[in-house]
N, C-alpha and C positions, 0 to 999 in steps of 0.2 A: 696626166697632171701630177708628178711627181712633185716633193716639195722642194726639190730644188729647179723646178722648171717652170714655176711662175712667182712673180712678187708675191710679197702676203695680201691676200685678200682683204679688205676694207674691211668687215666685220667677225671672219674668224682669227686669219694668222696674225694680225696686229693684238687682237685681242690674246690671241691664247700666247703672243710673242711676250709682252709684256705684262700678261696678268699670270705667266704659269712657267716662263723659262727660266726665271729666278727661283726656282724652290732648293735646289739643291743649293744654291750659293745662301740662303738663310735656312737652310735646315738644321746646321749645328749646334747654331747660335739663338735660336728662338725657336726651339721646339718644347720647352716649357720654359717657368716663370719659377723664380725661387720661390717656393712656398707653395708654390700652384700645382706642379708637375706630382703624377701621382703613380706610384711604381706597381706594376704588376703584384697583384694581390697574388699572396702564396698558395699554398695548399693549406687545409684548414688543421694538418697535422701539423705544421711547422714551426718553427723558433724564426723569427725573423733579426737579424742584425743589419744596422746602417753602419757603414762609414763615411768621415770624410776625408776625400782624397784633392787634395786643390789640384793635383798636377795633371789628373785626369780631365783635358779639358779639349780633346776630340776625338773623333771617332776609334783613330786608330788606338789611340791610348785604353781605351774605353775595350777594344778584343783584346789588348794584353793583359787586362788585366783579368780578363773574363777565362779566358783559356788559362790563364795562371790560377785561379780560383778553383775553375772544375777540376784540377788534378785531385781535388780531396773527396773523399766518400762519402755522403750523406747532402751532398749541395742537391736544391733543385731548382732554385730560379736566381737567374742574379739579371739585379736590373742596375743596371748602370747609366746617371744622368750628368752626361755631360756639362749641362748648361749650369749644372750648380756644383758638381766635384764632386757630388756623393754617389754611393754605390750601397744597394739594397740586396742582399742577400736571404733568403730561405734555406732551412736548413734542416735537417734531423739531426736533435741536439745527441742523439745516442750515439753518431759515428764524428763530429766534430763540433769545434766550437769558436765562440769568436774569435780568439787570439790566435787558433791555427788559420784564420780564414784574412786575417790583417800580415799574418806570416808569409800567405802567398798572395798578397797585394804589393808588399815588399819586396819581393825574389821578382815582381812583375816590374821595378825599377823605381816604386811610384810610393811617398813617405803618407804613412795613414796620422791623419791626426787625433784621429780618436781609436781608442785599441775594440770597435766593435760594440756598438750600444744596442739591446735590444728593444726592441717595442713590444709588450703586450699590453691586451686589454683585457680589463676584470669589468666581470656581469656582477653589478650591484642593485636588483630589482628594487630593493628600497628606498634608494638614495633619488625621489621621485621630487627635491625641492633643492632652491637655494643653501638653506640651512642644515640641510643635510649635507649637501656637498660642501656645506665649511669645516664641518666637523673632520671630513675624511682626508679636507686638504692639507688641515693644523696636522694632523696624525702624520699624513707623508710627509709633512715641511720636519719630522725627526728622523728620516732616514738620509743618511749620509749615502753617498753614490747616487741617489736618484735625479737621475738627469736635467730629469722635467717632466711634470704628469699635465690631465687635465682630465677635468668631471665631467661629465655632459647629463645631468638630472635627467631631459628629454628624454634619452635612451637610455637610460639606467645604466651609464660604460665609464668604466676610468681607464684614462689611457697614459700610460706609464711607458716612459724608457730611463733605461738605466744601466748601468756596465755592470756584464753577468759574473765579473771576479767578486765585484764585492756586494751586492745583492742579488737576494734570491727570489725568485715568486715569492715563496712563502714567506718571507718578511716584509712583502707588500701585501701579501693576503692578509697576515699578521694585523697590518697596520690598519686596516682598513676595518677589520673585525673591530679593533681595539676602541673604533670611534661608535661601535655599535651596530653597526650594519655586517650583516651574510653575504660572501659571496659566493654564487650561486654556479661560476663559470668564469672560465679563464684561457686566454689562448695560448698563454707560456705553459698550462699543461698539455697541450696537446690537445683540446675542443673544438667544437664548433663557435666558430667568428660571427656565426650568424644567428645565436640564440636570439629568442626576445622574453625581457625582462616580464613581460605582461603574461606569459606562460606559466612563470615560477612562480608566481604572487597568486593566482587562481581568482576569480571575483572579488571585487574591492566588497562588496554587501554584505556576503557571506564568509567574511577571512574570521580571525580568530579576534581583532582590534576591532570589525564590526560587532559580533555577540556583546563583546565584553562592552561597546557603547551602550546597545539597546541595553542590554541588562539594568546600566546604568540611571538609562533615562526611566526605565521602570521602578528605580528606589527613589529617586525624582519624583517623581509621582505621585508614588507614596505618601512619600515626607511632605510636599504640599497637600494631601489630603486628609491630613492630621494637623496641617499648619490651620488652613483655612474651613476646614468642613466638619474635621473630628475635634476638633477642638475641646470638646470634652473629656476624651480619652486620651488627648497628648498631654499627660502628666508626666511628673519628674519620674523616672529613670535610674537616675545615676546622678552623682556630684563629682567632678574633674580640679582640681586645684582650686576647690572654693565656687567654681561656677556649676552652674545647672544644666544638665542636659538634658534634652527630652528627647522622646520619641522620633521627632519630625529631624529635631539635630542629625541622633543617632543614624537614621535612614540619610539623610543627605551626605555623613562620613561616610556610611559604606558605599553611597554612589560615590566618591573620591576614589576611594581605596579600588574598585573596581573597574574605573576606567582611567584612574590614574596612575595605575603601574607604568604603561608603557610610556606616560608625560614623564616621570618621575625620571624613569631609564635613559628615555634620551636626555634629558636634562641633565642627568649624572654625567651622562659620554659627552655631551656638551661644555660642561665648566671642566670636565677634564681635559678636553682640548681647546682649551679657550676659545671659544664661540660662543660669543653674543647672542644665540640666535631664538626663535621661536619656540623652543622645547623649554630651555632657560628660563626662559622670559614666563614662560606659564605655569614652570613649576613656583618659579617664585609668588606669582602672584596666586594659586592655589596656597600655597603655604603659609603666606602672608595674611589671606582671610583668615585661615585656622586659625593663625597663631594669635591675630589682632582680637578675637572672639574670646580666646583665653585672656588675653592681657585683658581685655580694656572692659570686657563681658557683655558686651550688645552682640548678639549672635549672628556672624556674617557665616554660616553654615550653608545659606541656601546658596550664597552669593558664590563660594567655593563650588558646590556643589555643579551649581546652572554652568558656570568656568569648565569645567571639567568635562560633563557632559558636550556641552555648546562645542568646546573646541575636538574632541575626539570627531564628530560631526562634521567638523569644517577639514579635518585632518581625511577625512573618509570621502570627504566631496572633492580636497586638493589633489588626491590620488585619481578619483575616478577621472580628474581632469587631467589628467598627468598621460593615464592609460591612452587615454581618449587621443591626445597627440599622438604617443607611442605607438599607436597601432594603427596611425596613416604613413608611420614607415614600415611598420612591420607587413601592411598590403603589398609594400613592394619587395621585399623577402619571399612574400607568400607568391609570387608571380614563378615561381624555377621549382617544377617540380622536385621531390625526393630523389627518385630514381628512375630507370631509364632501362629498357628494351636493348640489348646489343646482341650484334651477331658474333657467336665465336664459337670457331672447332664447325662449323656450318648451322650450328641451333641458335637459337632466341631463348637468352636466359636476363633475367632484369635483376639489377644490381643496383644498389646505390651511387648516387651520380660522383660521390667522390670516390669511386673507384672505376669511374671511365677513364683512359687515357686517350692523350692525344693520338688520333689516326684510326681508333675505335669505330667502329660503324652503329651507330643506333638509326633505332627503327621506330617512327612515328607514324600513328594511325589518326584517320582521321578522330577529329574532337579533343587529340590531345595534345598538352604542351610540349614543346621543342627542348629537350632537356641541355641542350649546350648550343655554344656557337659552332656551326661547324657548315659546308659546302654540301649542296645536295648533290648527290651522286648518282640517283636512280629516282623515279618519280614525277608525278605533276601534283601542285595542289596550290590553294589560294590560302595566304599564310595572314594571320590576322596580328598585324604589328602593333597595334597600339599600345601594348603597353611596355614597347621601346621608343617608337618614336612618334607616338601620339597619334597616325595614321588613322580616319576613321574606316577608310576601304580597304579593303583584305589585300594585298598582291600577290602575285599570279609569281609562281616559284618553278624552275624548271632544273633539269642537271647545269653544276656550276653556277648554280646561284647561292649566296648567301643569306644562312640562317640565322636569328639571335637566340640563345636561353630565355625563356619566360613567355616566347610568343606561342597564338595557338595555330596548331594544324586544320583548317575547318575545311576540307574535303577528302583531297587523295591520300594516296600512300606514297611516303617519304622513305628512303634511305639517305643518312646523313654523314657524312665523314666528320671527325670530332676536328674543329681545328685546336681549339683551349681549353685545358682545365678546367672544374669546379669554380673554381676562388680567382680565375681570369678572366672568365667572358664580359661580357659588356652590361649584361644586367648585374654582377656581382659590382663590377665598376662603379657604377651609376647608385648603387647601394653606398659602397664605400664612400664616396662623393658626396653624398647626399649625408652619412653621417659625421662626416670630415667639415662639412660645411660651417656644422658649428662654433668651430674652432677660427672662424671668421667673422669675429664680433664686428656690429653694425657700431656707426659711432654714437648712437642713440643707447645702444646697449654698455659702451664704453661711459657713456656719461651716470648713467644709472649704475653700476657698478659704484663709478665713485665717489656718487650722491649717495647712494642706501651705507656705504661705510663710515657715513658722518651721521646719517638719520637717526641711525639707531641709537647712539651714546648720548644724541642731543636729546632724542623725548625721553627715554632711560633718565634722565637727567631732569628734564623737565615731571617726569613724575614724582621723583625724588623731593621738587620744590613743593608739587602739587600737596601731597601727601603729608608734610611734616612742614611748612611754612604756614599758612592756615593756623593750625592749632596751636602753633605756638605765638603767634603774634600776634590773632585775633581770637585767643581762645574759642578758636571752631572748633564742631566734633569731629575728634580722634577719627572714629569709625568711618562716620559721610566721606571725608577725605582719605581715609586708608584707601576706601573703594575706590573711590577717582585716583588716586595713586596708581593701584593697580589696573584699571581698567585701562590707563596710558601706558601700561608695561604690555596689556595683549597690540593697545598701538603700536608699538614701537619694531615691533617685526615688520622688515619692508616684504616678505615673501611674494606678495600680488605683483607690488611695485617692480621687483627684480625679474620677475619671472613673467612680466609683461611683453616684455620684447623677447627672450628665445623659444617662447612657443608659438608667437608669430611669425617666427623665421622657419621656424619647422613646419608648421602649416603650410606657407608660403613654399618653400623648395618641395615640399613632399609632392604637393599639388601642382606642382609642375612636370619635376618628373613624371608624374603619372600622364599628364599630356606633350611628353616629350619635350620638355625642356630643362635641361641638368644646368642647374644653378650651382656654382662651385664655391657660395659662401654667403651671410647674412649681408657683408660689406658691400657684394654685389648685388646681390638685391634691392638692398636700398641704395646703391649710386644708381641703379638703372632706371630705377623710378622718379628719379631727378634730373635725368640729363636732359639739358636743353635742345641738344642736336645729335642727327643720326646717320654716319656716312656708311654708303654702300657700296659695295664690290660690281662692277658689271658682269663680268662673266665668272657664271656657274650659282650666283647670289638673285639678283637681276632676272638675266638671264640663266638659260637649262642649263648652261656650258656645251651643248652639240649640235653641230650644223647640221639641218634639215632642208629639207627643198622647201620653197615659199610660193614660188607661184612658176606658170609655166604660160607660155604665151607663143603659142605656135602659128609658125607664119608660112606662106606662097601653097596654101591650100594642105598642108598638114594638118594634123591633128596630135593633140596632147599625148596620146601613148606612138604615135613616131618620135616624134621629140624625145620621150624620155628612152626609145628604145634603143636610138641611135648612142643619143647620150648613155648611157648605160654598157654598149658594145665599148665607145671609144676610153670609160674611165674604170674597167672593169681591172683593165694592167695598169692604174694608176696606185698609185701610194700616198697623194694628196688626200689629205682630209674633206676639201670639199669633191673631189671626187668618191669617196667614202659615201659620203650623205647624200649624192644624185645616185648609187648603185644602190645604195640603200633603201633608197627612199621606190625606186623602181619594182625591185625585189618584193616591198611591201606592197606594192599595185598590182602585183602580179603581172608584172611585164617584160616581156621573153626578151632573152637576148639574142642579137647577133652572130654570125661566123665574125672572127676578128683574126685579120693578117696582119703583119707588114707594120706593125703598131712602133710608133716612133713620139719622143717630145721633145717640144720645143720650146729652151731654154727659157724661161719668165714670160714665155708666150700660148702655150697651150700643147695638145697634144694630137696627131694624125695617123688613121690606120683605114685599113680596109674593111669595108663593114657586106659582108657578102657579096665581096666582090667591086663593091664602090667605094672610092677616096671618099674619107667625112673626114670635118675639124672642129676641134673646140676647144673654145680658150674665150680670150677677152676680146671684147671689141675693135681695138688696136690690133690685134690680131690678124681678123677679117678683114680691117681697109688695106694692110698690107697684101694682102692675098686679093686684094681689086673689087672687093666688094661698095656696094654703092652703100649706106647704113643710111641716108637717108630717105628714099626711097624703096619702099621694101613692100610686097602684095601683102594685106591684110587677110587672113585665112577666113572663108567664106566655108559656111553650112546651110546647103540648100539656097546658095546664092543670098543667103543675111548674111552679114559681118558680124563676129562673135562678139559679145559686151565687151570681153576685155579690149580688142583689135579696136573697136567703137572709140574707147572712152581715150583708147590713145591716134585717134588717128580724125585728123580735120577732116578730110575729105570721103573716110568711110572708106578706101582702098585703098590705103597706103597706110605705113607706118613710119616716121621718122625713127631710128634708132637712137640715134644721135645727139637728138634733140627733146625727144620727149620719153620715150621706154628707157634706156639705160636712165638717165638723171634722176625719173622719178622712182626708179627700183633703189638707186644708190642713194638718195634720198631718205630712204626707208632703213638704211642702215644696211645693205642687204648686198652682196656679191654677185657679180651679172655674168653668167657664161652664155656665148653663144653658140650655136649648134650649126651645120652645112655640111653642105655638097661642094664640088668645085666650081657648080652651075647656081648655087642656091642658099639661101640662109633659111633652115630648117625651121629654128624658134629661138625660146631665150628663156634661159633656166634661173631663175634668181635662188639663192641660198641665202641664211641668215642663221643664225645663236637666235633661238627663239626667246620671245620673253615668256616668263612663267605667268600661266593664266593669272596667278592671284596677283602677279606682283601691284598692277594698279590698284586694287582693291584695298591690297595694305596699305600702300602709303597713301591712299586718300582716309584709311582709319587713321594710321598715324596724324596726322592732321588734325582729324578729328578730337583727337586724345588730347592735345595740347602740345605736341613735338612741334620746337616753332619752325627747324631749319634741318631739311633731307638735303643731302648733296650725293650724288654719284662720281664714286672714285675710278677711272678706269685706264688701263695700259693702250687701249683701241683709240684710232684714229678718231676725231674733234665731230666728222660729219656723221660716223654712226654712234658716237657718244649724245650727238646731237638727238639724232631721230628717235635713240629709245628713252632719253631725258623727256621729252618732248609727249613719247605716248604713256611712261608711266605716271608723270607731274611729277618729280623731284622738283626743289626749289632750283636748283644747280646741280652743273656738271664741270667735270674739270678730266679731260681727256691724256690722252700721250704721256701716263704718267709712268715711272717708272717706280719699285719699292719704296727706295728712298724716297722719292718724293710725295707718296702717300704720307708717310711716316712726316715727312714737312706740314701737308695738309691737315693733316689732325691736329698737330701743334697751333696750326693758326685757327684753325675751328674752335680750339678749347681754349685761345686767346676769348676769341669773341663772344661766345656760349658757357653757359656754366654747366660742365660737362657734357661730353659726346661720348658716344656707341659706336663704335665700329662693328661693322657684321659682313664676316667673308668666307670664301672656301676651304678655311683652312691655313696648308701650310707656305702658298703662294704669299698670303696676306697676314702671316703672323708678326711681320715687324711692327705695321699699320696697329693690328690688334693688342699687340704690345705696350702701345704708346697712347691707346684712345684711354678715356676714364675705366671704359667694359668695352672687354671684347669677347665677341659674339661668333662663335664658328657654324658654320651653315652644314647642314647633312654628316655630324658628325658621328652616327651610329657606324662602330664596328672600325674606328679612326681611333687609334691613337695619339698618338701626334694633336689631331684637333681638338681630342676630349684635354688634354693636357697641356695646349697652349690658352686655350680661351680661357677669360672666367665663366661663361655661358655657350652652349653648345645645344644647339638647334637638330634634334635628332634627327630626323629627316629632313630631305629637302621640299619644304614646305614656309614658303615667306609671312603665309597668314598667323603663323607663331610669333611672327616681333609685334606686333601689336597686342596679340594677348600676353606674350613676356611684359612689354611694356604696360599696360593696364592691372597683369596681376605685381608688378610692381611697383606701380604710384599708388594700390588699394594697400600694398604691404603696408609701403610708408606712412599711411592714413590711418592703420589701424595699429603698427606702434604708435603713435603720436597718441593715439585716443586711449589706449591702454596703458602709458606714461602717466598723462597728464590727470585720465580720470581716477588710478589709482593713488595718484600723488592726490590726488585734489580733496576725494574722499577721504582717504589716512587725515589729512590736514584739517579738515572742515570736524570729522569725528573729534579728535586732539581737541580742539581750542570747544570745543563746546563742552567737555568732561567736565573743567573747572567750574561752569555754569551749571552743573544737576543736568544738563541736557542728550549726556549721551549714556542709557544705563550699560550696564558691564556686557549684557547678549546680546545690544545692539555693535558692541566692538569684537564681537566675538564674529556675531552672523554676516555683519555689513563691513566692517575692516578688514577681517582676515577670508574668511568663506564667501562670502559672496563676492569680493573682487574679484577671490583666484578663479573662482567660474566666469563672475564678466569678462574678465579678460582672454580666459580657454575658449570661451563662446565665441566673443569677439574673434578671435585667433583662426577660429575653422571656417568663417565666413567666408575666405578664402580660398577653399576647397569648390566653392560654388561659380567660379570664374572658372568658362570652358571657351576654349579656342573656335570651336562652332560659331560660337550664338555672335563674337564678337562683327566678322565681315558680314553676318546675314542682317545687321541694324540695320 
C-alpha cells in the first residue's frame, strides 16, 4: 500500500492532506507575529545587536545574509526573522561590533535601517514599585540615543536598547544610579541574564532599612511613654524658635531622623527627577508635621513621628510582597541545574553548564536534573517532565529520544548528546517568555496607567484645598487640617492601585508555566479569559495525529492474530501510512510475520504478494468485488462453534456477515479506514484504522462547557463523514470539514463576527494562519518547537488537551482577580480620601489601610492563582 497506490483514506490521508501538506506554503509567512516572535537567547557572555532589515523577507534572503554576517570573528548566534525584517545577532563585543556587523548585512545586498541597536538588561533589585520605576524612567527619558527602555518592578530588570556609538552601559548605569537606586547586574557587561534580584537584597526583615524601622518604632515608644504614662517626667528640655520641646517631642524627632533618611533620600532622587511619587509625597508630608509644629506650636511630633515609622513598615511589607512574586519566577530559573557531568578526552569532569557546547555529551544519573536540551544517546530511564510541560507521569526515554534542561532523571543512567546552548534550550525560552510577558500590558493595566497619572495631581490638589481652605474661610485649626492635608498626601500615591494588575499577571503566567502553559503576555491572558468561543484543530489537537489499528474482525473461521499476520506480511513493503500502523500495531502483539514474494500494488486499489507461498490481498472493499468476491455473504468466525460478539452483533442470522451492508458502513461510520484481508479462495477479516482520539479530549470539552465557553466548533482538512463521527463522540457544538488553510482562517473571522472573541488551538505550524487570525492562539505540544513557541500567543507544552480548560479557568480567575484588585484598591484609596475631611480617617489608618495593607491585599489576592492545578480541574 504505497501512497501512491491507493486514494487517501477517509480518516488519515484526507486529514493529514489537508491539515499538514500546507505547512511549507505558510511557513515563511506565519512563523511568528511582529512583536510575538522571540529570537534565540544568546549566550550569557554576549552583546546582543538587532537590526532592521525590510528586504529581508525570505528564506533565501535571510542565508545571505547570515553567511555574510559569519565572515566576522566574534559572532555566535544570528537569528534572522523573516516575518518581520529583523535580524538578531550575539556577539563578543571584544572582536566586533555593531557597525562592522550592519557592514556585512550590506555587502550581503540588503540596506540596514538601523546601524545595530543593542539590548541589554540591568539588575535593579530595588526598583521593587511603581514609583520607583518612575523615577528611573524620568532619569533615562535624559539620555539621547536611547532607543527605548522598559521597567519591569516584578523582576527588578530594566531593559534598554540603544545604539552602541553614542551610548554606553555605563551611562545607562549612570542614569539609573542617579535616580537612586544600585545596580546590581547587567548583561551589556558580560553577566548572567539570569540573576534574581531577591538574591542581592538578602531578607526583607533583617536588611539595613528593617533595623533602622524597628529602631525607630522603639523611640515611638518611648516618646508615647513619656507622652501618656511618664508624664511627670516629660518636662521642658529645650526651647526651639520660641516653642517648647519636651522629651516625648525630642524621642519622636529622633524616630524621624532614623527611619527617615532613606524617605528623605528617595524623596531627594524623586523631586530630582520629577516624580510625583510615594517617597515625595511622604517626605513632604513628614516635613510638613515638623514644620506646621514650629509655625503654629501644637505639636504634631507624634503625628510625624507614627508617618515615618508606619510607612518604613508598609515600605518593608510592599517588598516582601514584591519578593513574594519575584520568586515564583525565580522557581523557574531554579529548575536548570548549575552545572553538568561531560565526557571528554574519555573522563567525567563537571563544568558549568555555560561552558557545555553543542555536541558535548553529558551524563545524568539517576535523581538528577537534565542539565540541557539534548538527544539520548545511550541509556533507558523514566524522565519526569513536569516542569516543562506540566506532565504528571514521568516518560519512559530510550536512545534518540528527546530531552529538556530542567527535567528530572528519576531512574536509569542517561547519556545525552547536547543539542543547544545554556541561554537556547527551551526551559531558558520559556524563562524568557515568561519575563517578556510583561511587556504585554493587559488593557485593564493600560487603563490604570492612565487613571493613576491623573489620581495623583487631583488628590495632591485636593489636599492642598483640604489643608489651607478650612482655616482660612472658616477660621478652623491650622494644625486639625494641616493633618488632614497631609494624611491625603500619604493618599495620594496610587502604588497598590498600579501594582494591582502586574503582579496578577505575573502570578498568573508564572503558574502556568509551571504546569506547562507558556503564556506569552498579560494581553493574552486576559483576552483568553474572555473569549466566547473555542475552535479546534482535528488532527494531532482532537485527535493523536497517528493511525493505529481500531478493531479487527476476523472472518470464514480465522482468528485475530492470522488476520493481522497476513496483514502484516502483505504491508511490511508498503510505504503507506496506514500500512505503517497495521505493521505496527502487529509488531506490538507480538505477532510473527510471514515469508513474502512476489509482492506487487495496485494502483488506488491495494496491494498483493505471496505469503508463504500463498496469493493474499489487501486493499479496499472495491477491491475484493473486483477480484469476485461475494462481500455480502461472508462465514462469520466461529470459536468452539459460538459466533464471536463482534461477528454477533454484525450479522442477522449469526453465520454470516454482510460486508457491504453492515461491517464496512458502521466501521466508516466511526470515522475509521476499512482494509480488507484474503486468499484467492477467501476473505480472511477486516482491519479498520483510525487517527485516535485523545483520551481526555471529551472530558475537556465537556469542562469547557462547563466553565462558560458557550460555542466549540471543530475545524478540519478531513472528509464531512469522519469530521462527522469524531464531532459526534467528543460533543463539539459544531464541525465544519474539507477545509483547507485559508479557509480556516475565513472561519475564525466569522466566529469572531458572532462571539466576542475566540481561541484557536492547533498543531502548530500546519495551523498558524488560523492561529494568526483567532483573538489567542493556542499551539498544542509545543515543547522543544520553535516555530510553535513563537507563532502562538499560548503554547500548550505537551500534548495534553486537559490543559485548555485549566488555561482557560486560570484565565477567567486572572481576570476576576484584576477586576477585584482595581476596583478594591481604587474603592479603598476613595472611601479613605473623602472621609479625611470629616476627622474619620487618622493619619496610620492612611498609612496601614491605603498604602500597606492594599499592597498586601492585592500580592495576596495575586498568588491565589498559584493554587489552580490542571489535575483537580477534569476530576470535578
Amino acid at each position: 500500500m504505497t501512497s501512491g497506490d491507493r486514494n487517501p483514506p477517509a480518516s488519515s490521508d484526507e486529514s493529514h492532506g489537508h491539515d499538514h501538506d500546507h505547512d511549507h506554503e505558510h511557513d515563511h509567512h506565519t512563523s511568528g507575529r511582529e512583536g510575538d516572535s522571540v529570537p534565540a537567547a544568546p549566550s550569557n557572555r554576549d552583546d546582543v545587536a538587532q537590526f532592521s532589515v525590510p528586504e529581508m523577507d525570505c528564506p533565501s534572503c535571510a542565508g545571505k545574509v547570515e553567511n555574510s554576517v559569519r565572515k566576522l570573528d566574534g559572532i555566535t548566534t544570528i537569528d534572522p526573522q523573516v516575518t518581520t525584517g529583523t535580524l538578531s545577532v550575539s556577539y563578543d563585543g571584544g572582536h566586533t561590533s555593531p557597525n562592522e556587523i550592519a557592514e556585512r548585512i550590506k555587502k550581503a545586498g540588503y540596506t540596514v535601517e538601523n546601524q545595530g541597536e543593542t539590548t541589554a538588561t540591568f539588575t535593579v533589585p530595588e526598583m521593587d514599585c511603581p514609583s520607583c520605576a518612575g523615577k528611573i524612567e524620568n532619569a533615562l527619558d535624559d539620555i539621547s540615543g536611547l532607543s527605548s527602555y522598559e521597567t519591569q518592578p516584578t523582576t527588578g530588570k530594566v531593559i534598554t536598547t540603544y545604539n552602541g556609538d553614542s551610548v554606553s552601559p555605563s551611562k545607562i548605569t549612570a542614569a539609573i544610579e542617579s535616580a537612586g537606586y544600585e545596580v546590581t547586574d547587567s548583561t551589556a557587561n558580560n553577566t548572567d541574564t539570569e540573576s534574581d534580584p531577591t538574591d542581592d537584597r538578602g531578607s526583607v526583615w533583617t536588611s539595613s532599612r528593617a533595623i533602622k524601622t524597628w529602631i525607630s518604632g522603639g523611640f515611638v515608644a518611648l516618646g508615647l511613654l513619656f507622652e501618656f504614662f511618664l508624664t511627670g517626667q516629660n518636662v521642658l528640655v529645650a526651647e526651639l524658635v520660641g516653642r517648647e520641646l519636651l522629651i516625648a517631642d525630642i524621642l519622636f524627632l529622633i524616630a524621624v531622623g532614623v527611619a527617615g533618611q532613606i524617605i528623605f533620600r528617595n524623596g531627594y532622587y524623586s523631586a530630582l527627577n520629577r516624580n510625583l511619587d510615594i517617597d515625595l509625597l511622604m517626605s513632604i508630608a513628614i516635613s510638613g508635621a515638623i514644620i506646621a509644629s514650629l509655625v503654629f506650636g501644637e505639636a504634631l511630633y507624634f503625628e510625624a513621628a507614627t508617618l515615618t515609622f508606619l510607612f518604613s513598615i508598609a515600605e518593608l511589607l510592599e517588598r516582601y510582597s514584591m519578593d513574594r512574586a519575584r520568586n515564583s519566577l525565580q522557581e523557574l530559573m531554579d529548575l536548570s541545574p548549575d552545572e553538568a557531568t561531560v565526557k571528554r578526552d574519555g573522563e567525567e569532569v563537571t563544568v558549568h553548564v555555560d561552558d557545555v557546547a553543542v555536541g558535548d555529551i553529558v551524563i545524568v544519573r539517576p535523581g538528577e536534573k537534565i542539565p540541557m536540551d539534548g538527544e539520548v544517546l545511550d541509556g533507558e530511564s523514566a524522565v519526569n517532565q513536569a516542569p516543562i510541560t506540566g506532565e504528571s507521569v514521568p516518560v519512559d526515554k530510550i536512545s534518540g529520544d528527546e530531552v529538556y534542561a530542567g527535567t528530572i532523571n528519576e531512574q536509569g543512567y542517561l547519556e545525552i548528546e547536547v543539542t543547544s546552548e545554556a541561554g537556547d534550550n527551551t526551559l531558558s525560552r520559556i524563562v524568557q517568555m515568561v519575563e517578556d510577558a510583561q511587556s504585554n500590558k493587559t488593557e485593564r493595566e493600560q487603563f490604570v496607567d492612565r487613571f493613576s497619572s491623573y489620581y495623583t495631581p487631583v488628590v495632591v490638589g485636593f489636599a492642598v484645598l483640604v489643608a489651607v481652605v478650612p482655616p482660612l474661610l472658616f477660621e478652623a485649626s491650622w494644625p486639625t487640617f494641616i493633618v488632614y492635608g497631609l494624611t491625603l498626601l500619604v493618599l495620594a500615591c496610587p502604588c497598590a492601585f498600579v501594582i494591582s494588575t502586574p503582579v496578577s499577571v505575573v502570578s498568573g503566567i508564572t503558574s502556568a508555566a509551571k504546569n506547562g502553559v507558556l503564556i506569552k503576555g498579560g494581553n493574552h491572558l486576559e483576552a483568553m479569559g474572555a473569549v466566547e468561543a473555542i475552535a479546534m484543530d482535528k488532527t494531532g489537537t482532537i485527535t493523536k495525529g497517528e493511525l493505529t489499528v481500531t478493531d479487527v474482525v476476523p472472518l470464514n473461521d480465522n482468528y485475530d492474530d492470522d488476520v493481522l499476520r497476513c496483514a502484516r506480511g502483505l504491508e511490511s513493503r508498503s510505504e503507506h501510512p496506514i500500512g505503517d500502523a497495521i505493521v505496527e500495531f502487529a509488531e506490538g502483539s507480538n505477532i510473527g510475520a510471514p515469508t513474502v514474494d512476489n509482492f506487487d500494488s495496485i494502483t488506488g486499489k491495494g496491494v498483493e504478494a505471496d505469503l508463504d507461498g500463498e496469493k493474499h490481498y489487501a486493499g479496499k472493499p472495491g477491491f475484493f468485488e473486483e477480484l469476485g468476491f461475494d462481500l455480502e455473504h461472508v462465514h462469520a468466525t466461529t470459536d468452539g462453534g459460538v459466533v464471536t460478539t463482534k461477528s454477533q452483533q454484525m450479522c442477522e442470522r449469526n453465520n454470516c456477515v454482510d460486508l457491504l451492508a453492515d461491517t464496512v458502513p458502521e466501521l466508516q461510520s466511526q470515522g475509521k479506514t476499512v482494509v480488507l484481508v484474503g486468499t484467492e479462495d477467501e476473505i480472511e477479516g477486516v482491519i479498520a484504522v483510525a487517527d485516535d482520539i485523545r483520551p481526555e479530549a471529551e472530558a475537556a470539552i465537556q469542562r469547557l462547557h462547563d466553565l462558560g465557553v458557550e460555542h466549540i466548533v471543530m475545524l478540519t482538512g478531513d472528509n464531512e463523514r469522519t469530521a462527522r463521527a469524531i464531532a459526534e463522540e467528543v460533543g463539539v457544538d459544531e464541525f465544519r470539514a474539507e477545509l483547507l488553510p485559508d479557509e480556516k482562517v475565513e472561519a475564525i473571522k466569522e466566529l469572531d463576527e458572532q462571539y466576542d472573541g475566540v481561541a484557536m488551538i492547533g498543531d502548530g505550524v500546519n495551523d498558524a494562519p488560523a492561529l494568526a487570525t483567532a483573538t489567542v492562539g493556542i499551539a498544542m505540544g509545543a515543547a522543544g518547537t520553535d516555530t510553535a513557541l513563537e507563532t502562538a500567543d499560548i503554547a500548550l507544552m505537551s500534548d495534553d488537551l486537559s490543559k485548555l480548560p485549566y488555561l482557560y479557568e486560570l484565565s477567567h480567575d486572572a481576570n476576576n482577580v484584576i477586576r477585584q484588585n482595581i476596583w478594591t484598591s481604587l474603592g479603598a484609596k476613595g472611601l479613605l480620601a473623602l472621609g479625611v475631611p470629616f476627622g474619620l480617617v487618622p493619619i496610620w489608618a492612611a498609612v496601614l489601610i491605603g498604602d500597606a495593607g492594599m499592597t498586601l491585599s492585592v500580592t495576596g489576592n495575586a498568588m491565589r492563582l498559584s493554587r489552580i492545578k490542571p489535575d483537580s480541574l477534569l476530576a470535578d
